[in-house]
N, C-alpha and C positions, 0 to 999 in steps of 0.2 A: 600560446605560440611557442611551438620546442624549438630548441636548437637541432640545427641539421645532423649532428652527431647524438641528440638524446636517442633513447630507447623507447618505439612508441607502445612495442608489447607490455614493457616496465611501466610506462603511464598509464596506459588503459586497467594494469593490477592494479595499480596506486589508486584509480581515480574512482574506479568503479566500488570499493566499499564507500567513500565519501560521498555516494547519491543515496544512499541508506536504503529503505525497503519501502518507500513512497512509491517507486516506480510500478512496483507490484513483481518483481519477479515472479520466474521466470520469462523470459521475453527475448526479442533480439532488440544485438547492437548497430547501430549507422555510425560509422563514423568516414568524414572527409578529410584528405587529407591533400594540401598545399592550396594554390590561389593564394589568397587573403582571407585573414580570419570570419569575413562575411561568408565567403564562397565555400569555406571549408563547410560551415555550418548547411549551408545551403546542398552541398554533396550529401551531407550525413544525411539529411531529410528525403534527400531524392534517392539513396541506398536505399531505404526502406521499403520503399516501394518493390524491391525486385523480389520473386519467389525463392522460399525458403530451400537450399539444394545441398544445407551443409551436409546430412548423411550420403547423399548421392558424393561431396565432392572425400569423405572420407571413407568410403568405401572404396573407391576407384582411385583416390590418391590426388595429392594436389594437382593440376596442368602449368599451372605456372606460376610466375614466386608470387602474385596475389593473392592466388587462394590459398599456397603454403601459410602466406601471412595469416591472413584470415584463419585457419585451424591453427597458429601458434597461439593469437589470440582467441580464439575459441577455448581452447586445453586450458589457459595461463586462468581466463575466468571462472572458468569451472572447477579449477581444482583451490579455488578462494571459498569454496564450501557454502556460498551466503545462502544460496537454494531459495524454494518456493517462497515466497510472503517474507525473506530473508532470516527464514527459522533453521537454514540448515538442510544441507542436502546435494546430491549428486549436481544435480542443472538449475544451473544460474542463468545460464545464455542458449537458445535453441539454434542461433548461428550468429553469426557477424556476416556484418555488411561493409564493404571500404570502396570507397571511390576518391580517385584523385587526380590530380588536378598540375599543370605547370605553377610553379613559385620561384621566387627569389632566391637566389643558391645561398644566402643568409638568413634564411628564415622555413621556417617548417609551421605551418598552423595547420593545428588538429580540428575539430571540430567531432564533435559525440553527443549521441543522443539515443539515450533507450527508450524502446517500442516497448507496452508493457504485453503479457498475454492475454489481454481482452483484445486485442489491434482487431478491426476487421475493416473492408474493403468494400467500398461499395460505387457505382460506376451510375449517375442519372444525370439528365439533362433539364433544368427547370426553364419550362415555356410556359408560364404562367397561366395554363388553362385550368386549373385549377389542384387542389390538393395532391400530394406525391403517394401513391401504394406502392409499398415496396413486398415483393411473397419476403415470407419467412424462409430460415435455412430450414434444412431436410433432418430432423432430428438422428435421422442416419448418419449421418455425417460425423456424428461425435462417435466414440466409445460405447457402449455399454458397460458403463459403473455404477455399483450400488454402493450407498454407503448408509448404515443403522448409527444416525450419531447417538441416540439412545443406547446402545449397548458399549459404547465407548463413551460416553461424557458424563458428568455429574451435574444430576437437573437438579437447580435451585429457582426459589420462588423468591422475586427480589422486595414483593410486599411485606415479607415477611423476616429480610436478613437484617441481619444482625452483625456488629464488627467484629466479634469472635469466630462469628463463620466463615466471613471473610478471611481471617489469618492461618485460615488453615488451607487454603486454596496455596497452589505452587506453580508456578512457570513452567510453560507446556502443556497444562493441564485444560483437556475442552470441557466446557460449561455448557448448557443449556439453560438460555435466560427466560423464563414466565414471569409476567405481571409488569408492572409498568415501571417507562423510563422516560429520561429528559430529554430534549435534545439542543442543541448547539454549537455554533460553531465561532468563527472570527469574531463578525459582527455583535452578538449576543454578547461573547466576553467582554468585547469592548466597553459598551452601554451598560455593563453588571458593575465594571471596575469603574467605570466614570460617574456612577452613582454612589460607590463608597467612596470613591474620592471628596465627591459633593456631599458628605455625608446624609446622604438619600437612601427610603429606605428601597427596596425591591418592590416592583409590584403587587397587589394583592393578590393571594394565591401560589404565589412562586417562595417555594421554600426547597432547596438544595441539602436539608439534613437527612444525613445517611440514605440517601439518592444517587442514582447513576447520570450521566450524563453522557450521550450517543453524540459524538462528533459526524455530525450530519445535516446536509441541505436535502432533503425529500425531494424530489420533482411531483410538482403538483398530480392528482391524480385523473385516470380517463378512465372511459368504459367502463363504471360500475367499480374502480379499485379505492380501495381503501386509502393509498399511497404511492404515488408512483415508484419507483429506483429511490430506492434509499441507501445506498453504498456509504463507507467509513471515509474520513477525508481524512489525508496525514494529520498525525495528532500532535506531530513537535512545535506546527503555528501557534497551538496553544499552550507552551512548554513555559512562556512568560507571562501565564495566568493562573498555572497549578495550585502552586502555596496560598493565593486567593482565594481561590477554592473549597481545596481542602484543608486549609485552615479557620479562613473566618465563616466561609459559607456552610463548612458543616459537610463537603460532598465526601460520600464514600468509596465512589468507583469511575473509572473515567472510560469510555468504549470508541476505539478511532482504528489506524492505522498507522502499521511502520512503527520504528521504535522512537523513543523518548531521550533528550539529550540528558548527559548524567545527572547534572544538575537538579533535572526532575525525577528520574529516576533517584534522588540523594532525598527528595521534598516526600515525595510518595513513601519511603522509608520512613522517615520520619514520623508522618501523618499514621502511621501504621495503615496504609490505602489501599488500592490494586487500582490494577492497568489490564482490560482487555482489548483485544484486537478483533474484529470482525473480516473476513477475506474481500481483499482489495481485488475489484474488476466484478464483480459479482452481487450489482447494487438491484437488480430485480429476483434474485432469489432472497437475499434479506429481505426485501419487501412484502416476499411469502409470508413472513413469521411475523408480521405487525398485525394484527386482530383489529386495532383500533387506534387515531389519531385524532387530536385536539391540540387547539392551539393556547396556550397559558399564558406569554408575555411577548411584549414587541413585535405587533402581527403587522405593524408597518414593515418590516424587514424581510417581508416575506419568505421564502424558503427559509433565510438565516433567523428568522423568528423563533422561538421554545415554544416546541410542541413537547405535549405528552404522549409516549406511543406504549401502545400494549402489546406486549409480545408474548408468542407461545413457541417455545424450544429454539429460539434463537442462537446459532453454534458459534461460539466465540471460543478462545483461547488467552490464555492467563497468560499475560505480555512480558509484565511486571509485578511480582507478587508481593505481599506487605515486607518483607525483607529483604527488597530491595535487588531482588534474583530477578534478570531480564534474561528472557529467553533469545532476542536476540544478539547476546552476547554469547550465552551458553551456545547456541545447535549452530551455528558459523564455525564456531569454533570446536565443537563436535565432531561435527564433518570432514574440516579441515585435516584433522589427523586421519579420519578412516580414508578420505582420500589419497593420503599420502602414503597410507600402507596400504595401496592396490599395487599389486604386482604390476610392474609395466613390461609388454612383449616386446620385444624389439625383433622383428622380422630382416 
């Protein structure tokens, strides 16, 4: 809730590094603005819904001081550098959205919420006659882009590493992961650390020395797959079980999303460990590169249960590397300055 005189362009720069790279950038913004702090929220969500028109409204020029606003805050986020998966880069936000609302001439409530870019859209009516078919999109629809992460990554075999190979890995740098990993998330921490607590041992089977560990809930599998969607979940939830981990457990690598608070970033140093990132919104292409799945401990937990999964060239990127170099500290910050030396035209 701002004051009627803050500056709402100034808070959405302020606010928006403090949602970190969870969201998945790039994406757009919603935000509401007046009502009551419900309703604000409530506009932000119903912004979202409208067609993307920012290059249409920057090309032709603002019409009126809303959509000025809207491209002030468009520009102010963008030239914050967080970029893609918040590694750094030109576009942070593909538009904004602002809707609003009468208020209280004492009071200003904002309301924000980012859309990430996986958003999509889908319009059906359930009459209970049975199951929902939906057609697929028209793979025309996308781009045509190639990308050989073999001829950019460094394939490692993780049966076979070792913690010297790991310290030589650096921030930024794409991996291609073969051979088998962990997986876990909330729940699983929880039940690991309430067992050393209880001075209990782990399950039979489950041993965590010099192991990777995939922050991930799988959606169960259909038609013949191996795995459903296995996307990275933010990995800072588990930011107060690292030194656990990578301390008593023996783990050697940790694979989520979004960055890690310093804290752990300070513990992962320590541990001489790494931090990779898998691309957030993209949870059935990773699913490609799983070969095989098995479950190893707390199958009551379902999804959040530890599986073992086997991967062949899974593309990840080196988040956090044994010295404690976070990438998304480095390319935000990157960016940041190349954006600032674009020459700006003033028409």
């Amino acid at each position: 809730n701002l004051n009627p005189s803050d500056d709402l362009v100034e808070w959405v720069s302020e606010t928006v590094p403090t949602m970190g790279a969870g969201w998945c950038p790039p994406g757009i913004l919603g935000l509401g603005v007046g009502g009551t702090p419900e309703k604000a929220m409530l506009l932000a969500k119903e912004s979202l819904m409208a067609p993307i028109d920012m290059p249409e409204i920057i090309s032709r020029g603002p019409a009126n001081e809303i959509e000025a606003l809207r491209v002030k805050i468009f520009n102010a986020v963008n030239a914050l550098g967080i970029g893609a998966q918040g590694l750094g880069g030109l576009t942070t936000v593909l538009d904004v959205k602002l809707s609003g609302y009468p208020t209280h001439a004492a009071s200003l409530p904002v309301g924000l919420i980012p859309n990430c870019a996986a958003t999509r859209h889908a319009h059906f009516v359930l009459d209970g006659t049975g199951t929902a078919h939906f057609e697929p999109p028209a793979l025309s629809d996308w781009p045509d882009i190639t990308w050989d992460p073999a001829r950019e990554g460094r394939r490692v075999y993780l049966d076979q590493i070792t913690p010297s190979d790991v310290h030589a890995w650096r921030a930024g740098e794409t991996l291609l992961l073969n051979g088998k990993i962990l997986t876990g998330r909330d729940a699983a921490h929880k039940r690991i650390a309430d067992l050393v607590a209880r001075g209990e041992a782990l399950p039979e089977g489950l041993d965590f020395t010099n192991r990777f560990i995939y922050y991930v809930g799988p959606v169960d599998p259909i038609k013949g797959e191996i795995v459903g969607p296995a996307g990275p979940t933010t990995a800072n939830r588990m930011d107060k079980f690292s030194d656990l981990m990578l301390g008593q457990m023996g783990l050697l690598g940790m694979i989520g999303k979004a960055e890690r608070g310093q804290a752990t970033v300070d513990v992962i140093k320590q541990h001489r460990a790494i931090y990779l990132i898998a691309v957030g919104g993209a949870a059935f292409l990773v699913s490609k590169a799983i070969r095989s799945a098995r479950t190893v401990a707390f199958e009551d937990l379902g999804m959040e249960a530890i599986y073992e999964f086997e991967v062949e060239d899974m593309p990840v990127t080196v988040a956090v590397d044994s010295e404690g170099d976070s990438v998304h500290e480095s390319g935000p910050k990157l960016w940041r300055q190349r954006i600032a030396d674009i020459p700006v035209t003033v028409s």
